[in-house]
N, C-alpha and C positions, 0 to 999 in steps of 0.2 A: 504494500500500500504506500503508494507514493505519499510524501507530506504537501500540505495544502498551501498553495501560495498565499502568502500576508502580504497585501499590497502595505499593510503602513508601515513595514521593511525598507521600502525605501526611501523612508525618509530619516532611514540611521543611517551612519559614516557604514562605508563598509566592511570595516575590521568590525564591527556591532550586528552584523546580519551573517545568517546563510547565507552561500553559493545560490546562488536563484538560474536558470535553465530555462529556456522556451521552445519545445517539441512541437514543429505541426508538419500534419498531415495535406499533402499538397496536392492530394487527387482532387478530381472532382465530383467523385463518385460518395455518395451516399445511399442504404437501405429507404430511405426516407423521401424517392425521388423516383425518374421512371428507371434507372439502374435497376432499384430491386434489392439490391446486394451493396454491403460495406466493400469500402478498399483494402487492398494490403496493404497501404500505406500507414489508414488509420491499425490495420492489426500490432504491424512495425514501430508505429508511433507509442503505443500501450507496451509491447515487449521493449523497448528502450528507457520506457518511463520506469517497469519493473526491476530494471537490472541497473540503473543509476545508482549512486548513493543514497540512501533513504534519507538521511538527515539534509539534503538539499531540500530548495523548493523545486520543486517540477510542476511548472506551465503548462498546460496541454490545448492544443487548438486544431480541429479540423474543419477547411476549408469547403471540404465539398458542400454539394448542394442539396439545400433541403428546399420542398415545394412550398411553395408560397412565403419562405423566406426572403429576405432581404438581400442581396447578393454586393461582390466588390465591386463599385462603380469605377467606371474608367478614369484614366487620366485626364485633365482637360489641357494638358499641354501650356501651362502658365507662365512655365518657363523661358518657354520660347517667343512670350511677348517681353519680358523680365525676369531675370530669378530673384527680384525685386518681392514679383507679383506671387512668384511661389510660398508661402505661408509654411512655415513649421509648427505645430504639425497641420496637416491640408486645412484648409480652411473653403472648401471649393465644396462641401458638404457640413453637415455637422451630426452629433449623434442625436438620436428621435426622430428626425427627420420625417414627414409625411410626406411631401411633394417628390423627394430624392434619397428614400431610404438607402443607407450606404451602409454595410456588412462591416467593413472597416475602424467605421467609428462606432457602429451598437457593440460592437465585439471590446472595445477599448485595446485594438492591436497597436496605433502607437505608444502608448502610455505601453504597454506590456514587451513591445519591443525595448522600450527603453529601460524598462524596469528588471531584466533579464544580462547577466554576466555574458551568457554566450546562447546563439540560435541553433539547432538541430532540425536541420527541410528536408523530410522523406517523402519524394514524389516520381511518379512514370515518367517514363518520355510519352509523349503525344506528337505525332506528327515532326521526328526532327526535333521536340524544344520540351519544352516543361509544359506542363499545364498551366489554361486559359485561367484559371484563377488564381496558381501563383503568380505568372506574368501580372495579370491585374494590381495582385498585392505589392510587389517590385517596383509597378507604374508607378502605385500612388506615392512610393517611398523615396521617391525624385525628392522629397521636400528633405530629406534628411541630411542629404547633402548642398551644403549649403544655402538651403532655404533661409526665405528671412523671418524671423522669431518676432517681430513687434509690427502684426497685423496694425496697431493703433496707427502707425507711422506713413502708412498709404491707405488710411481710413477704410478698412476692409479688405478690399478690391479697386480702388482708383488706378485703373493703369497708367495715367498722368504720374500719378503722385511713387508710382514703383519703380519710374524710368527713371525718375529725378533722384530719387535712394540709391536706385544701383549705380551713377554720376557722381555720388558723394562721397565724400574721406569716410564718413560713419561706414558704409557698407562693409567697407573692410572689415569693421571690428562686427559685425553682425551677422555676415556669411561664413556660417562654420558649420563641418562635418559633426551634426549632431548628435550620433553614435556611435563617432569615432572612438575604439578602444575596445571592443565587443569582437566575438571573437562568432563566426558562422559555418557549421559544416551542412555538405550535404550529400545525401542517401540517393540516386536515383536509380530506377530500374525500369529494364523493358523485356520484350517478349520476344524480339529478332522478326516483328511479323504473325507470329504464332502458325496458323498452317498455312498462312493462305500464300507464299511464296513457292517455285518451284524448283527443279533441279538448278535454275542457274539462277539464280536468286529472284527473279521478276515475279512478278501476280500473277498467279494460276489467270485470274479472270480479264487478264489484260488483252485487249485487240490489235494495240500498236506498239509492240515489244521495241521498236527501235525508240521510243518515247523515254524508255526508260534504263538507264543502263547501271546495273550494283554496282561497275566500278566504280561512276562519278558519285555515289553518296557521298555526302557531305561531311563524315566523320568516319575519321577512322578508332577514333576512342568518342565512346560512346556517352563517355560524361564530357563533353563538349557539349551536348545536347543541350546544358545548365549554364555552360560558359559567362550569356548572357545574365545572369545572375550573381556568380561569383564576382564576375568584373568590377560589378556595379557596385558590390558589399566592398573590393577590395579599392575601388576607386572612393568609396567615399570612407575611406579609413576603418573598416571591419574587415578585420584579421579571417582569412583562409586557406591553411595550411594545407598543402598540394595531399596529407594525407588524411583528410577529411572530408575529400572532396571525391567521391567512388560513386562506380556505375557498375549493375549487377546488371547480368541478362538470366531469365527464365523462361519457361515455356517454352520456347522455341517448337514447332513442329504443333504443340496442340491446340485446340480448341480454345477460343476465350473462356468460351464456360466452362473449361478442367484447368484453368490456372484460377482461382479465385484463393482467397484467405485462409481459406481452410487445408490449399492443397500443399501448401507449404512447410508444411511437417516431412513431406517425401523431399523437399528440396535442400540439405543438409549443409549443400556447400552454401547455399545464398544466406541460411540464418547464423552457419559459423563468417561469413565472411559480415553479416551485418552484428554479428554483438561484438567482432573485433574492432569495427570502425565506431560500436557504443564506447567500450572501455578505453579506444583512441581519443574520442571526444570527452570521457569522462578527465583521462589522463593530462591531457590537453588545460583542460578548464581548472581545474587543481593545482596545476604548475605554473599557469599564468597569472590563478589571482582574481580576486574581485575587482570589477572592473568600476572607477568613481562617477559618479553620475556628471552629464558636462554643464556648460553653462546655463544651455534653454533648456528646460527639460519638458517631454511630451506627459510623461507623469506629473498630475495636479495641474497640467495648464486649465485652463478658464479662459474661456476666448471673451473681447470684449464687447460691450452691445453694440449693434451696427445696424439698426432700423433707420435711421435717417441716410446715413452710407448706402444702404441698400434701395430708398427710393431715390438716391442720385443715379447708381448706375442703371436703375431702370429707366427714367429721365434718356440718360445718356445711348440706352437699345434703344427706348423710343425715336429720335434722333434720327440714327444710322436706320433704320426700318422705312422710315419717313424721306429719307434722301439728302437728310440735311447733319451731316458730322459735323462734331468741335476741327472747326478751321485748324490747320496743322496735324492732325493727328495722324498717325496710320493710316487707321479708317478713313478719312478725306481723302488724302494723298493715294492710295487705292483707289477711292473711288472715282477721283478726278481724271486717271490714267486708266479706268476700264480693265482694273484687272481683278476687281473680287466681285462683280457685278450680283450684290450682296444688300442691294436697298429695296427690301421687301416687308411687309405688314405678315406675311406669309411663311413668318425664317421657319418655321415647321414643316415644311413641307419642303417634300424631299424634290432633289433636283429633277433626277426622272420623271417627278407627277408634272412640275413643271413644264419640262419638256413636251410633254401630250397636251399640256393645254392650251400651247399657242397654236 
């Protein structure tokens, strides 16, 4: 029995607390959904929790999908008008949310990332990469890196006022790796295809075999498939040791439905090879130390009121919808030169419906 996290842990010095741990399951798969069946992700996630240190805390989160839950909401790319505009932690949702419920924040995963020594991600390959919901969660974690911490300071959301931040001496001292010091492994694993490949590696059910050729796959080590993810941890200052970072393959040859959670008691070498990379990561976390909490922290933030903030920027969509932007801005400068052709009452509607209705 794992011990139960104490959020108000962290608000002791670290020599004053447990080792604290964050375990998630990175499938997408949930019993609770049209799958039908749990992941081995989440089975991995539970057998990892079990074999930790007990007197740690151990975090546990699985991502998959429950129906009529709330799901990770995408990125909105904020950075790429500012990393001004980017907000530590996102500020592009919030938790309760009705109009834009976000998984993210009801879950309190910054605040728990932050409040976590080191992260443990066990999840599939899908298609070449990781799964569509860790990617999500990854997306939204742009802000950790160098996000800026004092939403007051570009009153919410003013894209004006986060161009001018990012221009200024302050930025400097406000753009920081906000979980720099945390240390991240990860677990992935896949099936090689399971049966549906044939003697020379292509799809049994394929028509145009010259479409596809095994040589050109894209990896030849199959935890590259993660790549995108370790980079991003090791770019914004969270520690990933080359041997914490493993890709297991199973199943190969069978059926989806004979690799599931259960079957993995006949697979010997994938659970000695995964309690090795446990007690790796146990080993790891031990010897590095608890890690000090950094300057902004996503645990106990409290974002501040922004309803007047809020009917300026709608003010301001009104506007650009109407055909009339704040003179100088993007938006104008865009729109003057015919390249976002983007002044619409209609911005809901999708470009193609558009298209059929001239």
């Amino acid at each position: 029995m794992v011990m139960k996290p104490n959020d108000a842990n962290g608000k002791l010095p670290p020599d004053h607390r447990p080792f604290r741990v964050l375990l998630l399951a990175g499938s997408d798969r949930r019993q609770y959904d049209c799958p039908g069946i749990d992941s081995k992700a989440r089975a991995l996630m539970f057998r990892m929790g079990d074999r930790l240190p007990q007197e740690w805390e151990i975090d546990l989160e699985d991502l998959g999908n429950v129906w009529n839950r709330e799901q990770i909401r995408t990125c909105n790319a904020c950075v790429s008008t500012s990393m001004a505009l980017c907000v530590w932690p996102c500020n592009c949702y919030k938790k309760g949310s009705r109009g834009q419920p976000d998984l993210m924040w009801n879950l309190d995963m910054y605040a728990r990332l932050d409040l976590a020594d080191a992260w443990a991600i066990i999840g599939p390959v899908n298609w070449y990469s990781c799964s569509s919901n860790l990617k999500a969660m990854f997306d939204r974690l742009v802000c950790m890196n160098g996000g800026n911490p004092r939403e007051d300071l570009i009153a919410h959301k003013d894209q004006a006022l986060a161009i001018q931040l990012e221009h200024s001496p302050e930025w400097e001292k406000l753009s920081q790796n906000h979980l720099e010091g945390r240390s991240a492994a990860f677990f992935c694993y896949g099936d090689g295809g399971g049966d549906e490949l044939d003697e020379s590696g292509r799809p049994q059910i394929l028509r145009h075999p010259a479409y596809f050729d095994p040589a050109r796959e894209p990896f030849d080590n199959m935890r590259d498939t993660h790549a995108p993810l370790v980079w991003q941890c090791r770019y914004s200052g969270v520690e990933v040791p080359d041997l914490l970072w493993r890709y297991v393959e199973f199943g190969r040859g069978k059926k989806y439905s004979d690799n599931q959670a259960e079957h993995m008691a006949s697979e010997p070498d994938l659970l000695r090879e995964f309690d090795e990379w446990t007690d790796a990561f146990a080993d790891h976390v031990a010897k590095k130390g608890k890690v000090s909490p950094n300057e902004y922290r996503a645990f106990g933030y409290r974002a501040p009121p922004h309803l007047w903030a809020d009917l300026k920027t709608k003010w301001r969509g009104l506007r650009m919808a109407l055909g009339f932007p704040i003179p100088g801005t993007s938006p104008a400068i865009q729109q003057e030169r015919g390249l976002n052709r983007d002044a619409t009452i209609s911005y809901k509607r999708s470009e193609g419906a558009k298209l059929r209705d001239r």
